[in-house]
C-alpha positions, 0 to 999 in steps of 0.5 A: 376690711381685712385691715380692719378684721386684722386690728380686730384681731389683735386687740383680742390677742392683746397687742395694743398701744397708744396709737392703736387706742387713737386709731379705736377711737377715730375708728369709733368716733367716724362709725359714730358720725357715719351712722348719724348722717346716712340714718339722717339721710335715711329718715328724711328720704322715707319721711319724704316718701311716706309724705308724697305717698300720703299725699297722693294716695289721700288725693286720688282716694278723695277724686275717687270718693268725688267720683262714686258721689257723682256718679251717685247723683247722675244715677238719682238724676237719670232715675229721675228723669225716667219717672219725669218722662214717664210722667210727662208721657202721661199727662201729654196723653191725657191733656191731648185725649182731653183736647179731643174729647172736647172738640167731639163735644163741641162737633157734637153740639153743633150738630144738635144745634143744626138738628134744630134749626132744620126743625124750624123748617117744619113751621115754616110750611103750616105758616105759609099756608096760613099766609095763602089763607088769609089773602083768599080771605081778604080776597073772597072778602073783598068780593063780598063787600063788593057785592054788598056795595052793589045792592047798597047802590040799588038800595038807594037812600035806604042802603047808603048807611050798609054802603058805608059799612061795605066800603070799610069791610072793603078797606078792611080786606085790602089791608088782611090781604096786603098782611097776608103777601107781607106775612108769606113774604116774611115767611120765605125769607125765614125758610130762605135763611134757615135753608141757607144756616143749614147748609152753611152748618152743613159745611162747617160740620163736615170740615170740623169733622174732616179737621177733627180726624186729621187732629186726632191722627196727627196726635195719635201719630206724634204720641206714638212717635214721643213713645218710640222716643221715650222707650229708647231714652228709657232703654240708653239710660237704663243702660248707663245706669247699668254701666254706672253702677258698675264703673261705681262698684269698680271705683269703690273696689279700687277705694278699698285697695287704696288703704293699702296706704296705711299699711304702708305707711305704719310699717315705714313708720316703724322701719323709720323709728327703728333706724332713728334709734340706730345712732344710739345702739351704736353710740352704747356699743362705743361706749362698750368698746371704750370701756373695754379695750380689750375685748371689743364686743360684736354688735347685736342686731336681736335688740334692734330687731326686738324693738321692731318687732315690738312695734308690729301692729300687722300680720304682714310685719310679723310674717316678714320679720319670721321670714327674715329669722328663719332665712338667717338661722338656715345662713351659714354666712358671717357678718361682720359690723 
């Protein structure tokens, strides 16, 4: 470097020669190359890394919008599936109040039924008297004829035709008293079995009964049951849907910070344009020292600066770029290129 200052410094003082114009040249000519090749470097390293950034920010933006949308359609579902419980909870109750209505119908029904079967009982009384009454008649009958046999008998000849009739009112009785036993058999035979339908219905009545209570507490227990069970699902998924929403806020905040990839990206856009044109600020300034050897100019940065800062699209560059200004213009220090 103080080999360079030194030639510097002698072509102001004007000592040149051939082989220092070669030495300008060489110098000029590798500054030259140099600037190409680390600013090729250069541009393909940020041009990699903007790419990888890009890449990777693009994808965790999409996982995370896949994320918020998921978690969207759990939330939907899981409502859902709060107001299908709900409903179902509703229906199972009224399906099952049904159910019992129904069996105190049919309970009800039999019962009515018994009633009038044990009605029939009061019939079978007036119609065993009836019976009773009409073997005394075919008895008291019967005597009568007998008697009317007697004095036909005492009649002689003139009595036989009153004998034939007293034989047949004879007849007549034993069939009314064989009809009356048949009709009081009849009758109790019927009392029998109604007394046994009613007892048996009694039974029956009382075991549906019996079975129909112990239905009605096994359902009211297990609707009971199938509410304690419903109100705890209610409560875990209203409780996810709490977290839910919040692990969504949460990625939807972390979405919002991702775009700090575009700001990124823009102003490693600008730096990378503004280092490509690097080559070509340093090949006119060859071309200056070239066209005057005997007064090299300095290398001005305020161009290259200017044209990056005409690039600035955000708050953030310029602050930056003033900050960097205000730094310099507070330096003491010199820089040589």
């Amino acid at each position: 470097m103080r080999a360079l200052l030194n030639y510097v410094g002698n072509l102001f003082t004007g000592r040149k020669s051939g082989m220092a114009d070669t030495g300008m040249q060489d110098y000029l000519a590798s500054r030259q190359q140099f600037s190409e090749q680390v600013v090729s470097v250069w541009d393909a390293h940020l041009q990699s890394s903007r790419s990888q950034m890009e890449e990777a920010v693009c994808d965790l933006t999409a996982r995370f919008s896949s994320i918020v949308d998921r978690l969207d359609a759990a939330l939907s579902a899981s409502g859902g599936d709060d107001k299908g419980l709900v409903a179902v909870f509703a229906s199972s109750e009224k399906e099952l109040g049904e159910v019992l209505a129904l069996l105190k119908s049919t309970a009800a029904s039999k019962a009515a039924m018994l009633d009038k079967i044990q009605q029939l009982q009061a019939f079978t009384t007036p119609l065993q008297t009836m019976a009773t009454e009409v073997a005394s008649i075919a008895w008291h009958t019967n005597l009568l004829a007998l008697n009317a046999a007697i004095e036909a008998a005492r009649a002689g000849e003139a009595g036989r035709g009153f004998a034939v009739v007293a034989r047949e009112v004879r007849s007549l009785s034993a069939k009314s008293a064989e009809t009356g036993k048949s009709i009081s058999q009849q009758v109790a035979q019927i009392s029998a079995a109604i007394d046994a339908t009613c007892k048996a219905a009694d039974v029956s009545i009382e075991q549906e009964q019996h079975s129909m209570q112990a239905s009605e507490n096994a359902i009211g227990s297990v609707l009971a049951n199938f509410q304690d069970v419903a109100g705890a699902l209610q409560q875990s998924s209203q409780l996810l849907q709490a977290e839910s929403r919040g692990i969504k806020d949460e990625v939807a905040q972390a979405l919002v910070q991702l775009q700090f990839q575009d700001r990124v990206s823009q102003i490693l856009s600008h730096v990378q344009h503004n280092i490509r044109s690097m080559p070509d600020v340093l090949r006119d300034h060859t071309e200056q020292c070239a066209a005057q050897p005997a007064a090299v100019p300095q290398l001005d940065p305020a161009p290259l600066l200017a044209a990056l800062a005409s690039t600035y699209a955000m708050a953030e560059e310029r602050a930056v770029h003033l900050g960097l200004e205000h730094q310099e213009a507070e330096s003491d220090e010199v820089t040589f290129f």
